[in-house]
N, C-alpha and C positions, 0 to 999 in steps of 0.2 A: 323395108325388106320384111318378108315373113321371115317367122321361123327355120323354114328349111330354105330359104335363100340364105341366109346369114350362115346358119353351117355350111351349104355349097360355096359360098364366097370364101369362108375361112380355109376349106379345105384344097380351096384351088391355087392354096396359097401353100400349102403343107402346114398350116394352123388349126387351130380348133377355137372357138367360143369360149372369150374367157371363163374362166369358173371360181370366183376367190374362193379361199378355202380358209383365209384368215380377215379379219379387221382391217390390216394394212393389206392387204391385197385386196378386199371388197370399195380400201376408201382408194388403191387405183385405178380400178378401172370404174369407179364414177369419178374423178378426177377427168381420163380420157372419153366420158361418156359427155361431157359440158358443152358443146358446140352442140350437140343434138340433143332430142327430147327424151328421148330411152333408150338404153341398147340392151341387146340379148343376153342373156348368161345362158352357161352350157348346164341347164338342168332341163328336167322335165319330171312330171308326173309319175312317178313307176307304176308299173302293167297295173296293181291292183286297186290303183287310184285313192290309195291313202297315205300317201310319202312322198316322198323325193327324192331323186336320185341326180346324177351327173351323167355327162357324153357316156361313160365309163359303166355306167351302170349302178356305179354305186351311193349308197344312201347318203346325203348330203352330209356334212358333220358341222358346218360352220352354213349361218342362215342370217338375214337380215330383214326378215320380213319385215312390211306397213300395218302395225296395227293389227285388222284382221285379216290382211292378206296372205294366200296357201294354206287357208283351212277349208274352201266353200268345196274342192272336190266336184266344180259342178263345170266341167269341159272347162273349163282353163287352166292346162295344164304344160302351158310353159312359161319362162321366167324372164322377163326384165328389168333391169334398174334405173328408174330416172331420176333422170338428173334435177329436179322440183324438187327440195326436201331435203333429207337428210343420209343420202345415198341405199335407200331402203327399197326394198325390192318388191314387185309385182307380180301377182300370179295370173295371164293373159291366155287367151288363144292362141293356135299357129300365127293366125296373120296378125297379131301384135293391133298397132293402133292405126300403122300407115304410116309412121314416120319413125320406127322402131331400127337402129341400125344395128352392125355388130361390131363388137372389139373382140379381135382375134387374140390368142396367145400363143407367143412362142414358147420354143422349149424353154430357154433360161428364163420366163415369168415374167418379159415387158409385153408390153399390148399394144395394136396395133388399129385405130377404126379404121370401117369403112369406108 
């Protein structure tokens, strides 16, 4: 799925793209991200391409980035986490990798794949 496929999917669901916001919620939905190779998290780039924000808008407060990944600023400007590694996260284009899915969230904070 692309990027905005995976928010259409979640949304057709009355879900939204997970978003951790803690430790234990970043290690569950890589937990539920394990049968596939990435899934989407609900951030993206903000307008002025030097941050990051959530579905919401707002500036991420909890982050797990790879290394140097979501610093290059250079058109990839949404977020994945794969499941290779140590549940640490990717900063991709819209169309992900090609095999990029999504885990949705509910209100009460369980997740849902694709």
């Amino acid at each position: 799925l692309t990027f905005s496929e995976a928010v259409a999917w979640c949304a057709a669901q009355g879900l939204t793209l997970a978003m951790p916001r803690t430790e234990s919620e970043n290690e569950a939905v890589y937990a539920a991200c394990q049968s596939y190779y990435a899934c989407w998290l609900d951030a993206r780039e903000n307008a002025a391409g030097d941050g990051w924000v959530d579905g919401d808008g707002n500036a991420l407060t909890y982050t797990n980035w790879d290394g140097g990944e979501g610093s290059c600023h250079c058109g990839e400007d949404r977020v994945f986490i794969n499941r290779v590694g140590t549940a640490e996260w990717h900063d991709v284009g819209e169309g992900g990798d090609g095999q990029t899915r999504a885990i949705c969230q509910q209100p009460s904070g369980s997740i849902s794949p694709s």
